[in-house]
C-alpha positions as CSV (number, residue, x, y, z in Angstrom):
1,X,21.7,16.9,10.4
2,X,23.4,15.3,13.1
3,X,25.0,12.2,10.8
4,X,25.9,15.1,8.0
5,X,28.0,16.8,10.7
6,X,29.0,13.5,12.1
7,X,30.3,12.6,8.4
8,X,32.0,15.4,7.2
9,X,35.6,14.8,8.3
10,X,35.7,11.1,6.6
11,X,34.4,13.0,3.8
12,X,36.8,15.6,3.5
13,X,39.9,13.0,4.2
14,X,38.2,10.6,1.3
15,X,37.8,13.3,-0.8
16,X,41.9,14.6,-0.2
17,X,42.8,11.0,-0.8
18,X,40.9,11.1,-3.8
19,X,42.5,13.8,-5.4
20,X,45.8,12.9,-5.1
21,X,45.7,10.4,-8.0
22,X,42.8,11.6,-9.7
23,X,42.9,14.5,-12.6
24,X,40.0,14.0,-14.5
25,X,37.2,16.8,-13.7
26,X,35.8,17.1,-10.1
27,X,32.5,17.9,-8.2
28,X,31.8,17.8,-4.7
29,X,28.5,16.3,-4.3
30,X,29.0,15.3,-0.3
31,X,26.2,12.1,0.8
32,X,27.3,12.4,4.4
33,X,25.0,10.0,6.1
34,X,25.1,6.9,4.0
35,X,27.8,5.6,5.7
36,X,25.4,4.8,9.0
37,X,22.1,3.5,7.3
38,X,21.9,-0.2,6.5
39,X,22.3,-1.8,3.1
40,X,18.2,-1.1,2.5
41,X,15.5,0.1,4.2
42,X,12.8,-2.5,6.2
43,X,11.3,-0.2,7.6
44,X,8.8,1.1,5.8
45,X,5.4,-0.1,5.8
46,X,5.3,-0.2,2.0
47,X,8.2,-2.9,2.1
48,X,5.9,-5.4,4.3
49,X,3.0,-4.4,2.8
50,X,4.0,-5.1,-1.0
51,X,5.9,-8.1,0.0
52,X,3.6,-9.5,2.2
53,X,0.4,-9.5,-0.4
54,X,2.2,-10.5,-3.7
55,X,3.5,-13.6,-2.0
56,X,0.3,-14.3,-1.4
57,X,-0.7,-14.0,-4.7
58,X,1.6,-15.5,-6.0
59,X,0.3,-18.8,-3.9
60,X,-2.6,-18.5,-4.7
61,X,-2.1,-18.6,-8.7
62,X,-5.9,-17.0,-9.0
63,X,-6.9,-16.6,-12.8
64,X,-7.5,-12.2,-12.8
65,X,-6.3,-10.4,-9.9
66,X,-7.1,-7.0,-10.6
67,X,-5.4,-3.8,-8.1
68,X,-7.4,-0.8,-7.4
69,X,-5.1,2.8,-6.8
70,X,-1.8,0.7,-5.3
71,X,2.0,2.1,-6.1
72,X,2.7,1.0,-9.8
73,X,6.5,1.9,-8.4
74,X,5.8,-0.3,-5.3
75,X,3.3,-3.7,-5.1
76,X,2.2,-3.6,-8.7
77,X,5.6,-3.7,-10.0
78,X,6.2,-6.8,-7.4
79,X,3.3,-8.6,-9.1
80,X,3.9,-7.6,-12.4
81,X,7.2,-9.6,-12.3
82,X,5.5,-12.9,-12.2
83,X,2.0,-12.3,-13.0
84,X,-0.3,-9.8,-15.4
85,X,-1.7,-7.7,-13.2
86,X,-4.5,-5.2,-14.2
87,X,-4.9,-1.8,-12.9
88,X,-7.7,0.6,-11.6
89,X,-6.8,4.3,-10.6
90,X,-8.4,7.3,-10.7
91,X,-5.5,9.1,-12.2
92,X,-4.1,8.9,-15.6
93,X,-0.8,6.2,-16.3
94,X,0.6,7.1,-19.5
95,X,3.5,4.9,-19.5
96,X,3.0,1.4,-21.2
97,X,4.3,-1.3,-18.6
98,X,4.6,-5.0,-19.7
99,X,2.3,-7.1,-17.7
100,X,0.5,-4.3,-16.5
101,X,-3.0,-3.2,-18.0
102,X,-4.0,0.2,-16.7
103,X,-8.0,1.5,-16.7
104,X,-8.5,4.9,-15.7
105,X,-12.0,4.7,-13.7
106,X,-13.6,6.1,-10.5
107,X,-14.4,3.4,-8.0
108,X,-16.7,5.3,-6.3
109,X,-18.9,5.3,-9.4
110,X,-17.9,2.4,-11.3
111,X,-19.2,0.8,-14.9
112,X,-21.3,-1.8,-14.3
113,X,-19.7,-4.0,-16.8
114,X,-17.0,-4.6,-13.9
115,X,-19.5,-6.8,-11.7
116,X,-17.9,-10.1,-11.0
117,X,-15.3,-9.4,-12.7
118,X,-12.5,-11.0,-11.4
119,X,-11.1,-13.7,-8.7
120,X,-8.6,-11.8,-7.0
121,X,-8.8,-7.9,-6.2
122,X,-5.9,-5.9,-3.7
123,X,-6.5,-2.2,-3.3
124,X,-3.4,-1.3,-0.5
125,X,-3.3,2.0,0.9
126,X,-5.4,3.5,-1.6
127,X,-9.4,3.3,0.0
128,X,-8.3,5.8,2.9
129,X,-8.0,8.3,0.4
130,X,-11.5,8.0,-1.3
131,X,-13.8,11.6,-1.3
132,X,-11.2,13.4,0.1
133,X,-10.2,15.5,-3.2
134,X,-6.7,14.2,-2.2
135,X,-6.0,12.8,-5.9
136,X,-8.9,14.4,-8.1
137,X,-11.2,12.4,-6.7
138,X,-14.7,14.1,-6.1
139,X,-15.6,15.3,-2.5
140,X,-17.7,12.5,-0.5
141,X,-17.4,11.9,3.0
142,X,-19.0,8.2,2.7
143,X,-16.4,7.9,-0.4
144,X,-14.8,5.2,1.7
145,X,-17.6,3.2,2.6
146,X,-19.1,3.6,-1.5
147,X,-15.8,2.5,-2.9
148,X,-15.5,-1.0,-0.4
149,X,-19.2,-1.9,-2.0
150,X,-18.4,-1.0,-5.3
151,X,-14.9,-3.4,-5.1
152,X,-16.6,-6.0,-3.4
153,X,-18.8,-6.1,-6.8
154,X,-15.7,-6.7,-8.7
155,X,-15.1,-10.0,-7.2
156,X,-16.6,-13.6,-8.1
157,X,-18.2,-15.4,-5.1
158,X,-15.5,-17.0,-3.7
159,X,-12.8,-14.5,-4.5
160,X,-10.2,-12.8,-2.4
161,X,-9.4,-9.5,-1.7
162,X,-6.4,-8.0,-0.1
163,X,-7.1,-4.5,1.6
164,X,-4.4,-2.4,3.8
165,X,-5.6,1.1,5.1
166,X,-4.2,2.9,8.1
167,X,-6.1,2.3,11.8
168,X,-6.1,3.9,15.1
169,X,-8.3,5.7,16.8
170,X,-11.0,6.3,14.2
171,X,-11.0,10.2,12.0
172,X,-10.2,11.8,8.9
173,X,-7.3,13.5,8.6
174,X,-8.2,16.3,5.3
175,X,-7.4,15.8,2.9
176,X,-4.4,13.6,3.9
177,X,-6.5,10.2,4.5
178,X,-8.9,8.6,6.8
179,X,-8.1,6.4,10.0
180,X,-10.1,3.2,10.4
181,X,-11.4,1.5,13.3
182,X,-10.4,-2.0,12.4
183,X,-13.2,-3.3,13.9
184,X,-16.0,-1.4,12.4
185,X,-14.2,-2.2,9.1
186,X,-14.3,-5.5,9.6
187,X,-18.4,-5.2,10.4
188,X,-18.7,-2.6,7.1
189,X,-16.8,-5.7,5.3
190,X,-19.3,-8.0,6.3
191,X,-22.3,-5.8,5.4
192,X,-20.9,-6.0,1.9
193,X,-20.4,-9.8,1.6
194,X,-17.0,-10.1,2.8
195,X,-15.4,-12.4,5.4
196,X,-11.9,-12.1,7.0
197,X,-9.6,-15.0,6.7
198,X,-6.2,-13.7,8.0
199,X,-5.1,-10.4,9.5
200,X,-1.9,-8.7,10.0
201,X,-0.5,-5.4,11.0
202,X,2.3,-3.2,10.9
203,X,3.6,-0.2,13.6
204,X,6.3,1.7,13.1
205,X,9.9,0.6,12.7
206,X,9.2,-3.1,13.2
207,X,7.6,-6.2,11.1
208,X,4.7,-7.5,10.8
209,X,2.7,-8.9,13.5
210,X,0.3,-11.7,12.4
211,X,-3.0,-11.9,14.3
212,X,-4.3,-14.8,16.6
213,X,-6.7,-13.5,17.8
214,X,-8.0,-10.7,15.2
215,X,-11.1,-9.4,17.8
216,X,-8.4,-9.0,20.3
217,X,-6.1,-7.3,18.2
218,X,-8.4,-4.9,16.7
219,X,-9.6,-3.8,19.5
220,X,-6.2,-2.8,20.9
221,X,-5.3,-1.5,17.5
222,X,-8.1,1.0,17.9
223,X,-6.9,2.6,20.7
224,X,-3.4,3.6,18.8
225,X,-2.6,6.9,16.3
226,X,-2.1,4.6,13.8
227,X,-0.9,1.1,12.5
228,X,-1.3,-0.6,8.8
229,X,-3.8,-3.0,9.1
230,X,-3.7,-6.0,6.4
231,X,-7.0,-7.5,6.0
232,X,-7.5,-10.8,3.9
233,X,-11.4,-11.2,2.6
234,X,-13.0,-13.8,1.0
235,X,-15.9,-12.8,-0.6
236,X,-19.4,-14.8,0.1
């Protein structure tokens, strides 16, 4: 409200000076606050999330990396642009996408034909959502803690998975998304065959901070409303 108010006289003298020369047909359509935002935004933990895990990826070269419930508009079209990527969500994709192969499934309850099925697996903000009825999924308050197990199965021994979910002071928010400890994530990780390699996180309006100390981190992370966390597994 305040840059609108702020912009309306530069809009009203560009729109006068405008006119003068111009007779073709005229709308007013006023954008009054472009004019004091940068050129993009970086501020958005979507930005450094996406950015941050496909350039991994794409060092890593692994032979299938599959994604479970990311942004097709957001990381998987980042991959897609130098890599097949193939898709899990529980909703429907109707649009065909080159280099992107879409499966509608339930990782909650998945086929068993999907065990071991690939070297590479990401599923970024996505698990924090599972048994929460958010996206048609079906009620389940340990939906979170079935659909890590059931994605750890998708992965060879010796593969890497890239997981982001938002942590803080532990809850669920209904039927917005759940808030992880980092830590206990971490030991539910474990449980399941997994073992962290590199940690990052993201708080509001900055970058990314990449761990030293992950323990440390965590802990302190757990004590906030809410960060990203970016875990990097490798799987047993």
């Amino acid at each position: 409200m305040f840059f609108s108010i702020r912009g309306m006289p530069r809009f009203v003298v560009g729109w006068i000076r405008f006119r003068r020369t111009y007779t073709g047909k005229l709308e007013l359509r006023p954008c009054l606050y472009d004019w004091y935002e940068e050129g993009g935004s970086t501020r958005n933990e979507y930005f450094w999330q996406d950015l941050h895990v496909a350039r991994k990826i794409s060092r890593a070269s692994p032979r299938k990396h599959v994604d479970i419930g990311s942004r097709i508009d957001g990381f998987v079209a980042h991959v897609a642009c130098f890599r097949e990527i193939e898709v899990f969500d529980i909703r429907p994709i109707t649009s065909k996408i080159e280099g992107i192969v879409f499966t509608q499934a339930d990782l909650m309850n998945p086929p068993p034909a999907l065990t071991s099925y690939c070297d590479s697996l990401s599923c970024l903000h996505a698990l924090e959502h599972f048994g929460l009825g958010r996206y048609g999924d079906p009620i389940d308050p340990m939906g979170s803690v079935a659909g890590l197990k059931h994605m750890t199965t998708l992965l060879e021994r010796g593969g890497i998975f890239y997981l982001s979910v938002p942590v803080g002071i532990e809850r669920v928010e209904f039927n917005a998304h759940r808030i992880f400890d980092p830590l206990k994530l971490v030991q539910l990780a474990n449980e399941n065959g997994l073992k962290l390699q590199d940690f990052v996180w993201f708080e509001d309006g900055g970058g990314l901070t990449h761990s030293q100390n992950p323990e440390v981190d965590m802990r302190k992370l757990s004590t906030l409303r809410y960060a990203l966390g970016i875990f990097t597994f490798r799987k047993n």
